[in-house]
C-alpha positions as CSV (number, residue, x, y, z in Angstrom):
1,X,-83.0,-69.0,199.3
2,X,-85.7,-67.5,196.9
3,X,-82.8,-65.1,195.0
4,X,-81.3,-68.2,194.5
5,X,-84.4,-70.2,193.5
6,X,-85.1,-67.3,190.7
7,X,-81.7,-67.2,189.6
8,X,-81.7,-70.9,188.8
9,X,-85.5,-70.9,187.2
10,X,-83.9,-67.9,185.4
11,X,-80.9,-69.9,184.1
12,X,-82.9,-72.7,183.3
13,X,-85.2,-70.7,180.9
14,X,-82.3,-69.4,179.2
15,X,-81.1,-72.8,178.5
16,X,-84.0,-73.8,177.3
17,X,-84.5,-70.7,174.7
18,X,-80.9,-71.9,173.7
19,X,-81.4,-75.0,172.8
20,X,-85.1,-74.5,171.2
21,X,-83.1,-71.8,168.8
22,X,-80.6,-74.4,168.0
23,X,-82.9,-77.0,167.0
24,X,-84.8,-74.4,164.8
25,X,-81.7,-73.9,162.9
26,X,-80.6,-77.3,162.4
27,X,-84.2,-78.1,160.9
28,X,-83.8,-75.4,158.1
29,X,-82.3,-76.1,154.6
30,X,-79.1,-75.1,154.6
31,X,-78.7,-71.5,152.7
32,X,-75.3,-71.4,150.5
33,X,-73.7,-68.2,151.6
34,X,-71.1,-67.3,148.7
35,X,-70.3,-63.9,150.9
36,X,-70.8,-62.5,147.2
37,X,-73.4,-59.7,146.5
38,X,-76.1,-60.7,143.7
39,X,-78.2,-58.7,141.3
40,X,-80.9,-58.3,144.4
41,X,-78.7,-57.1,146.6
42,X,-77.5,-54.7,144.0
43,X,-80.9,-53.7,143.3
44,X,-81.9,-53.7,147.3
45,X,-78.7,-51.4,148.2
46,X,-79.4,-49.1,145.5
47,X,-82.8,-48.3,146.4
48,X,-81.7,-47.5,150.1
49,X,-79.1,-45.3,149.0
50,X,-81.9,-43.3,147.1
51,X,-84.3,-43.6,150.5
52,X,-81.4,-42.7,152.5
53,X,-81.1,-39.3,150.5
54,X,-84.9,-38.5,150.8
55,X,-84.0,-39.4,154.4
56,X,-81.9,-36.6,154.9
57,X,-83.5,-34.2,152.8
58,X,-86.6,-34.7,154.4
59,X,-85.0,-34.5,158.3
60,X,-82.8,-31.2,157.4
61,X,-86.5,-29.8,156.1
62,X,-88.0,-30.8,159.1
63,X,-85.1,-29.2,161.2
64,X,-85.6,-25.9,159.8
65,X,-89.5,-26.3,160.4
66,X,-89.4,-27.4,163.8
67,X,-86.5,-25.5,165.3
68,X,-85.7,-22.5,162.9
69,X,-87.0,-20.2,165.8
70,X,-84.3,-20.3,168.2
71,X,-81.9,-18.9,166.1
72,X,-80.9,-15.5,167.9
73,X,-82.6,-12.5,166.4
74,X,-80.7,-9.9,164.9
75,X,-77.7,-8.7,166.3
76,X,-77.7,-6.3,168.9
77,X,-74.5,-4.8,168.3
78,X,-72.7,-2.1,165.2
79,X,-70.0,-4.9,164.2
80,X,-73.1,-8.0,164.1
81,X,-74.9,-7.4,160.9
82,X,-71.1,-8.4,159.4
83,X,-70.9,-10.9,161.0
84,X,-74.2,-12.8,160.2
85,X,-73.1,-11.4,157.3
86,X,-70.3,-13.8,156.9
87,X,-72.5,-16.6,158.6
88,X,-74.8,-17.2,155.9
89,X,-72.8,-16.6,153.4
90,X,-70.6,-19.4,154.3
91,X,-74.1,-21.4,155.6
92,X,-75.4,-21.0,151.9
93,X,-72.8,-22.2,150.0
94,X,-71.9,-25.4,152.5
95,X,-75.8,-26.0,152.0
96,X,-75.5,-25.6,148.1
97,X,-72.5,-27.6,148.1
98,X,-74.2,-30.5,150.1
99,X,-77.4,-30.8,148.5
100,X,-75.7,-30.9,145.2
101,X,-72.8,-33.4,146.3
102,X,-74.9,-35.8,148.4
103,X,-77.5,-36.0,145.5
104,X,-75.1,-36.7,143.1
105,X,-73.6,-39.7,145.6
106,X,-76.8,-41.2,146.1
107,X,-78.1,-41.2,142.4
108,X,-74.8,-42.7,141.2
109,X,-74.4,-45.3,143.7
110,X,-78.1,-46.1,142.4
111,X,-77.0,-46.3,138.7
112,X,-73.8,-47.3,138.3
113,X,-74.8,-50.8,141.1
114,X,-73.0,-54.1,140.8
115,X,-74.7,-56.2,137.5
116,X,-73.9,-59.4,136.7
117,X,-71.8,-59.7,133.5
118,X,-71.3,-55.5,134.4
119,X,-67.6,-54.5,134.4
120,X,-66.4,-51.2,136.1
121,X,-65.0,-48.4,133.7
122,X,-61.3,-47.8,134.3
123,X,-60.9,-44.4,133.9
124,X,-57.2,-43.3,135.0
125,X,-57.2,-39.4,135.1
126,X,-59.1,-36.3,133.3
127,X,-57.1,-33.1,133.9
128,X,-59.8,-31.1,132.9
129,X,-62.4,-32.2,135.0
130,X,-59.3,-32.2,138.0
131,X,-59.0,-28.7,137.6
132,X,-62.4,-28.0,138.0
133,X,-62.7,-29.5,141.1
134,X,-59.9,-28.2,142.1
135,X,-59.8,-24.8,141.1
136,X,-63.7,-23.5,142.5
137,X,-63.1,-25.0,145.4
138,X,-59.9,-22.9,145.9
139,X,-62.0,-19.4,144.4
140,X,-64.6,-20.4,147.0
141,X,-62.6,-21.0,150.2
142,X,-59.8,-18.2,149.4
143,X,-63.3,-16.1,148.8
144,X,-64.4,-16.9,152.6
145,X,-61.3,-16.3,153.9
146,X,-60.5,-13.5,152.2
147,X,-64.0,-12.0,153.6
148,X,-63.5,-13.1,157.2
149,X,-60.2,-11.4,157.6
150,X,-61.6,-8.2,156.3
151,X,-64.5,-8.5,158.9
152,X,-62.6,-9.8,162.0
153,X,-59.5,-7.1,160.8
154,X,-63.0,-4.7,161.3
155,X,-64.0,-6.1,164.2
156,X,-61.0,-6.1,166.3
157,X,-59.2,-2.9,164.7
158,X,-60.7,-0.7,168.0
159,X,-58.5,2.3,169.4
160,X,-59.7,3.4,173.0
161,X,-60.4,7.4,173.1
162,X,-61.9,9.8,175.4
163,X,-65.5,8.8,174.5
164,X,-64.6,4.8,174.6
165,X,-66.4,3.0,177.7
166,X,-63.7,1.1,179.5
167,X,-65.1,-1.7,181.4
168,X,-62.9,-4.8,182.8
169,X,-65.2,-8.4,182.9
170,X,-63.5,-10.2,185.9
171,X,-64.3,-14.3,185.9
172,X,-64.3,-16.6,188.8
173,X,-65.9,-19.4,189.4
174,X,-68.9,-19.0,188.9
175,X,-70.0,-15.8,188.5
176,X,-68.9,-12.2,186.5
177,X,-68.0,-9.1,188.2
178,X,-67.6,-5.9,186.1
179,X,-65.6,-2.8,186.8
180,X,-65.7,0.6,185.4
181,X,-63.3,3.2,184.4
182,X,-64.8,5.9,186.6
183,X,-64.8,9.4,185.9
184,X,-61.0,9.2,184.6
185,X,-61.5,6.8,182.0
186,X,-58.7,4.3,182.8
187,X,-58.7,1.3,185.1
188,X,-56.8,1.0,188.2
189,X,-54.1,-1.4,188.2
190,X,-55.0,-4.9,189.7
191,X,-53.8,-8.7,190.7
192,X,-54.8,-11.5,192.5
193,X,-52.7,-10.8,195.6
194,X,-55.1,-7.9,196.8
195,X,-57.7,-9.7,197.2
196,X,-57.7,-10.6,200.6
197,X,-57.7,-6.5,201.5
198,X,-59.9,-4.5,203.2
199,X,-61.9,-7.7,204.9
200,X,-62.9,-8.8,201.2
201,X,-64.4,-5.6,200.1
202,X,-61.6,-5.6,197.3
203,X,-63.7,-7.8,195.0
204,X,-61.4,-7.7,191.9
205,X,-57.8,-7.6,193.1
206,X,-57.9,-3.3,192.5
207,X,-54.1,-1.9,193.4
208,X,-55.1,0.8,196.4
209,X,-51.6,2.5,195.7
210,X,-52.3,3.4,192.1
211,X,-54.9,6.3,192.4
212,X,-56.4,5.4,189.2
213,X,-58.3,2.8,190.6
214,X,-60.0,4.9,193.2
215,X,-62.8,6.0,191.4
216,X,-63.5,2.6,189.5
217,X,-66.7,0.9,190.4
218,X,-67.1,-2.7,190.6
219,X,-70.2,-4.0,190.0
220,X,-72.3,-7.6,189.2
221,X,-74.6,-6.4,186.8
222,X,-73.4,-5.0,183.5
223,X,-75.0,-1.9,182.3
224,X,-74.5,-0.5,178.7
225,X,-75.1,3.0,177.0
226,X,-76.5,2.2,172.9
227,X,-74.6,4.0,170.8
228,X,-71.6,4.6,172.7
229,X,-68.2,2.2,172.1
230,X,-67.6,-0.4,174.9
231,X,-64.1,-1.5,174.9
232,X,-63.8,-5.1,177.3
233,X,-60.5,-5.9,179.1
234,X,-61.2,-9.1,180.5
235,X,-59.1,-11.0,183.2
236,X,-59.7,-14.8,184.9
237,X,-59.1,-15.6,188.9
238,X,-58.7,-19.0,188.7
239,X,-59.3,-20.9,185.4
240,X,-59.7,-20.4,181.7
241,X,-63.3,-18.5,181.5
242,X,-64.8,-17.5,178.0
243,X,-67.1,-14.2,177.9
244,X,-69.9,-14.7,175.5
245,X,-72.4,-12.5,174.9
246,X,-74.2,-14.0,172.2
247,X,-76.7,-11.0,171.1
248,X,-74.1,-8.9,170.3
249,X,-72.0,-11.5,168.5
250,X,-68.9,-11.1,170.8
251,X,-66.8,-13.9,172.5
252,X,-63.5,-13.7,173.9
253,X,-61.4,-15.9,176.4
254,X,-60.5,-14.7,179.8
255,X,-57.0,-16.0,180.9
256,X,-55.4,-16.0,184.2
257,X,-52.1,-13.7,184.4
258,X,-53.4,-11.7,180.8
259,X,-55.5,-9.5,180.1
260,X,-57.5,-9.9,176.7
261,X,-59.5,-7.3,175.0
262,X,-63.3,-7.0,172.8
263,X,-64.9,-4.0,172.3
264,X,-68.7,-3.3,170.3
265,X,-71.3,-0.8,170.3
266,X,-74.7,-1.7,171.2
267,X,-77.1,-0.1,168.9
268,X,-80.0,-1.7,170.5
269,X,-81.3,-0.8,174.3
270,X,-82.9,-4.1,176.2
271,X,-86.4,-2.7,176.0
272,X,-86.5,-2.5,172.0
273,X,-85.1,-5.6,171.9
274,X,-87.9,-7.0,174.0
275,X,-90.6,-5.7,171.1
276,X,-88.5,-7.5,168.6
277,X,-90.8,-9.8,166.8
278,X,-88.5,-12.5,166.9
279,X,-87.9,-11.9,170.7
280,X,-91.6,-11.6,171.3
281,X,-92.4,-14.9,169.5
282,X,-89.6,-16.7,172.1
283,X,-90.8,-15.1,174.8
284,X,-93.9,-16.6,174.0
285,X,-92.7,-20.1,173.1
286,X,-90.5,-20.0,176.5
287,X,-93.6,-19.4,178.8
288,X,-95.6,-22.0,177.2
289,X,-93.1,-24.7,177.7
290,X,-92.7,-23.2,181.3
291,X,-96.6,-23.1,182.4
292,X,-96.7,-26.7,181.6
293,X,-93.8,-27.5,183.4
294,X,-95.4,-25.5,186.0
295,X,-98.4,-28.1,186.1
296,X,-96.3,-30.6,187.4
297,X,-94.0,-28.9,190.3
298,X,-97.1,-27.4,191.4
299,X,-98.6,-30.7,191.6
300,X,-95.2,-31.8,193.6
301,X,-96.0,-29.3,195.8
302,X,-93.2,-27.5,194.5
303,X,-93.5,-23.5,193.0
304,X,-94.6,-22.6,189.9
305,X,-92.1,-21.3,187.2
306,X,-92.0,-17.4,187.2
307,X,-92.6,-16.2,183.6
308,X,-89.6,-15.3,181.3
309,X,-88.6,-11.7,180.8
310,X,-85.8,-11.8,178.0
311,X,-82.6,-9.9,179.2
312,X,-79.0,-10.1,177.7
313,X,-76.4,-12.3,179.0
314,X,-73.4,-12.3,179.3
315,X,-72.5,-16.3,180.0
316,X,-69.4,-18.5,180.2
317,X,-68.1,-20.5,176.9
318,X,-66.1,-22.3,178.5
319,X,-66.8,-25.4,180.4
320,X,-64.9,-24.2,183.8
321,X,-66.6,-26.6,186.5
322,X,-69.4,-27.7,188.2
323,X,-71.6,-24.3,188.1
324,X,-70.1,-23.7,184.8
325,X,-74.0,-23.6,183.4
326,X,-74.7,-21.1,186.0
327,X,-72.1,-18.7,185.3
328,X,-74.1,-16.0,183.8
329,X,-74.4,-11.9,184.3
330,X,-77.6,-9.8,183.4
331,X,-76.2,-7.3,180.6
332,X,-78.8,-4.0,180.4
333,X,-78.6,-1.9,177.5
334,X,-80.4,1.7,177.8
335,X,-80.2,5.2,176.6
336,X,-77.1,7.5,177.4
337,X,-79.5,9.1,180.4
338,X,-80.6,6.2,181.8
339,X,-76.8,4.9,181.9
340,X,-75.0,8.0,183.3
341,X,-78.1,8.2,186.3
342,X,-77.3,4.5,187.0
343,X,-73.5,4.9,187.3
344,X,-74.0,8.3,189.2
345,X,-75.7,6.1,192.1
346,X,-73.1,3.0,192.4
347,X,-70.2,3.4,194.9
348,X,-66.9,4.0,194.1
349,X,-63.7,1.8,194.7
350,X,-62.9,4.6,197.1
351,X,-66.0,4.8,198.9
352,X,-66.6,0.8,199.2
353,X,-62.9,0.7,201.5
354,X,-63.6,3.7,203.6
């Protein structure tokens, strides 16, 4: 009975607000609305376009001021310094462009505003000014193409040889699994169907009748040699996965029933990459935000945030399911030592199905 009550005491007010708004209308002079724009409203448009354009000038500033720093530091791998390269290249002249464009919009929507007795200018064609217009922006663009064909022709022109790295990154969801060539350099053959062997030691599907594969090594964190050329052959269980490894400026889809292929050469090891300056400042900025948060789960009874050590990643780009954000693999790059004394200590497909 009291829901009720409020409902109606509710309705009632609303009524009443209603009809007080009505009355406050009617007791107005009536305002002639022609639906036409006049000299003010000119004037009144004109000066918002202008504020409009400090506006946006003033937010792209304060983008750049507040979050300039999580731009990724410098590329981590041989192929990455042509590719940021390319980046800013094509960053500076769509900034260029913009700030010159969306000036000229604003100012001229300021001076050329509706005036009474003020006619437009019928101006049917200029070829000159056409070509301009037309032309640059054709130099520019074939320019930028042009360029990114020669870099990503760089990029992806990799032939595998004795010294190549071959590792396979195997996607499931949710998590990575990598495999390497062993001793022999070349993967074992592998599908779906053998997973189920060997009471699920057989983590990627390797073929135990092709004796290529016994001495590959299957592992679920990805270690690198600097220096040395990694080629990726990458292969999806279930779903379309994408391998991103964002440091070294390399992305490529992983597709069930094909195998797709990256390859890079590190050129940075983990710990130099932690001294970066850039990396350091992060690092910095990370555990701040993460001690405070701390403050409040600790106050929730709840642990406190461990501190962030920066590591590569390799993550999923592709939004694959509900742990999609979660799909990530701890990518260490070290010296050629440091690598071979890792590998020397992981077990082989061989010994894993014994």
């Amino acid at each position: 009975m009291t829901v009720i009550l409020t409902l109606t005491v509710l309705a009632l007010i609303a009524i009443a607000i209603w009809q007080i708004t009505k009355i406050f209308e009617l007791s107005q002079t009536p305002k002639v609305n022609t639906q036409v724009a006049d000299d003010d409203d000119n004037q009144l448009n004109g000066k918002l376009m202008f504020a409009f354009l400090i506006f946006i000038y003033a937010l792209t500033l304060f983008s750049f001021w507040k979050w300039g720093d999580v731009l990724l530091p410098d590329a981590s791998s041989e192929h990455g310094a042509d590719y940021d390269n390319l980046m800013w290249i094509s960053f500076a002249i769509i900034f260029f462009v913009q700030t010159i464009t969306q000036a000229l919009l604003h100012y001229f929507a300021y001076k050329y505003r509706g005036e009474k007795g003020k006619k437009a200018y019928f101006y049917a064609d200029n070829d000159r000014l056409e070509a301009v217009w037309t032309i640059i922006p054709v130099i520019v663009l074939a320019g930028l193409i042009l360029y990114g064909l020669y870099t990503w022709t760089n990029i992806m022109s990799v032939e595998e040889d004795e010294d190549s790295l071959v590792i396979e990154l195997y996607a499931q969801q949710f998590n990575w699994k990598a495999r390497y060539s062993g001793d022999d350099g070349v993967l074992g053959d592998a599908n779906v169907r053998f997973l189920q062997d060997f009471d699920g030691k057989n983590q990627v599907g390797i073929d135990a009748t092709d004796p290529n594969g016994f001495d590959d090594i299957v592992v679920q964190e990805l270690h690198l040699p600097v220096g040395r050329e990694v080629i990726f052959k990458m292969r999806s269980q279930d779903v379309l996965h994408s391998a991103y490894m964002p440091h070294f400026r390399a992305q490529m889809n992983c597709v069930p029933g094909m195998i797709t292929e990256f390859a890079f050469v590190p050129v940075t090891t983990t710990s130099d990459m932690r001294q970066n300056p850039d990396v350091v400042a992060k690092v910095k900025k990370i555990n701040k935000i993460r001690v405070e948060n701390s403050k409040a789960l600790v106050a929730n009874g709840e642990e406190a945030l461990e501190p962030y050590t920066f590591d590569y990643l390799l993550l999923c780009n592709k939004i694959c399911g509900a742990s999609h954000y979660n799909m990530q693999m701890k990518i260490i790059v070290e010296t050629p030592e440091e690598f071979e004394k890792w590998i020397a200590n992981q077990q082989t497909f061989a010994q894993v199905i014994q």
